[in-house]
N, C-alpha and C positions, 0 to 999 in steps of 0.2 A: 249309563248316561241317559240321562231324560231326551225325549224327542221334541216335546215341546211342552206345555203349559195353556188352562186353562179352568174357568168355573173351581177355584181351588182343588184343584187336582194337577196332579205331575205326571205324565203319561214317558211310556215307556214302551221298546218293540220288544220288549223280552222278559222274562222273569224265571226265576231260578228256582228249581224248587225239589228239596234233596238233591239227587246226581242229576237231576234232570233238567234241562233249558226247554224253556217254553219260548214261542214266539208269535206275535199277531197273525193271525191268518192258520194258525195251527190247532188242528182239531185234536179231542182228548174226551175222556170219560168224566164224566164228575157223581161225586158220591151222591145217591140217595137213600139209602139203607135199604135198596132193597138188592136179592141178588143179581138182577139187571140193572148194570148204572147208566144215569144217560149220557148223550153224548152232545157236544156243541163245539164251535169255532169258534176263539180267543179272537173279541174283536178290537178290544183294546185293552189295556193292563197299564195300571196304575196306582198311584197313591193318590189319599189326600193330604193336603197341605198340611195340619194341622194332626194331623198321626202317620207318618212319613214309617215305621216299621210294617205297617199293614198293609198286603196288599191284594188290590181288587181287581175284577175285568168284568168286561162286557161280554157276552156269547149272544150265538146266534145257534139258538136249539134244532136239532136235530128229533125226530120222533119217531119212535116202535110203529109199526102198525095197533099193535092193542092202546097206543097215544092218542093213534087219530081217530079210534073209535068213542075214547074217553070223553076225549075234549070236544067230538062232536057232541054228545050225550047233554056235557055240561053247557053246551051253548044252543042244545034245545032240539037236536036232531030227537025222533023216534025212535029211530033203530040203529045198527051199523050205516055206517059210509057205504056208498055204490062205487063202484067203477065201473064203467064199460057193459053196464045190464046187470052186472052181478054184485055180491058183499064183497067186499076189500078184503083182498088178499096181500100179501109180499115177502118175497124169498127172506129167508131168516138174516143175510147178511144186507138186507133192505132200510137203508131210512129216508125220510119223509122230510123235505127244506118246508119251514116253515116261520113266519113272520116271529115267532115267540124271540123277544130279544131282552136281557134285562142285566145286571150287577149281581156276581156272588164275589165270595170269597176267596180268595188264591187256596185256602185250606180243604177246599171239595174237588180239585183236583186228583183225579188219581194215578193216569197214566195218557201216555198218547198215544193216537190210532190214526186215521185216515178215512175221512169221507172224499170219495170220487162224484163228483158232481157231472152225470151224463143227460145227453140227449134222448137215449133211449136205452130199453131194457138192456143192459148185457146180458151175454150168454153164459156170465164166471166168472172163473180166474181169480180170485179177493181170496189172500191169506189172513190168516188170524189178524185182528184188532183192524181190517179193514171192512170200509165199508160202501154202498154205493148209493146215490141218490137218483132216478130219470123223474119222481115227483113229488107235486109240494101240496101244502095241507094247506085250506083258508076258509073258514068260514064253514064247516058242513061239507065241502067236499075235497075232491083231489084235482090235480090238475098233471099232463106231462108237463116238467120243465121249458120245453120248446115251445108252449104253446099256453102261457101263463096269460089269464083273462085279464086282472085286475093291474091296473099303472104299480102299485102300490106294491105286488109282488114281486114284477118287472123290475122293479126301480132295483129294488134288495137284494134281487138273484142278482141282478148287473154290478151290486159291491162284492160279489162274491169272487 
């Protein structure tokens, strides 16, 4: 059942997809052909009006460390990213909140996981397909969650 309507689009809290139910606010991997898929928060799911079998969502991307090196590169950084004196590091089961928000496909879906959105480092604990966030990527650099510079990051982490 639709949630509500808008900009010709039919918005919806859920979507089905094989055995599986997706839901707003629920994180999952999405294909990119490579053997690391990425990962992001379904932030809203929907059709449009005028192709009502198709269907779309909004994410709110989630990134690797080798991510935030990349897309610093491509927005003009030098080198790696710094943290705290040093290059950026972070634990393998590590991701990075960041502003990247956009439309794919319901069909790059591939499974569900769990990002943990903390205040600071944990010390563990995260079983397979989970994962943890304590910071976020913006601009060239990192920032802890807690302690987010820009209104604009603030505002986003606060829909989170």
């Amino acid at each position: 059942r639709p949630s509500h309507r808008a900009d010709g689009k039919v918005f919806y809290r859920q979507m089905k997809k094989g055995e599986e139910t997706y839901e707003v606010g629920q994180d999952c991997y999405l294909e990119n052909g490579a053997d690391v898929p990425y990962v992001a928060r379904l932030q809203e799911i929907f059709v449009y009006s005028f192709a009502s079998s198709e269907v779309y969502f909004n994410a709110r991307w989630y990134y690797r460390e080798g991510d935030v090196h990349e897309y610093a590169k491509m927005a003009g950084a030098s080198g790696k990213v710094k943290y705290e004196g040093g290059t950026l590091t972070a634990a393998p089961s590590e991701l990075f909140f960041s502003l990247h928000f956009d439309e794919n496909h319901s069909d790059c879906v591939l499974r569900p996981c769990a990002v943990h959105l903390l205040d600071e480092r944990p010390d563990g604990g995260f079983g397979p397909h989970e994962f943890f966030a304590w910071r976020a990527y913006e601009k060239k650099a990192v920032y802890p969650l807690e302690a987010l510079p820009t209104k604009k990051l603030r505002d986003a982490y606060a829909t989170e």
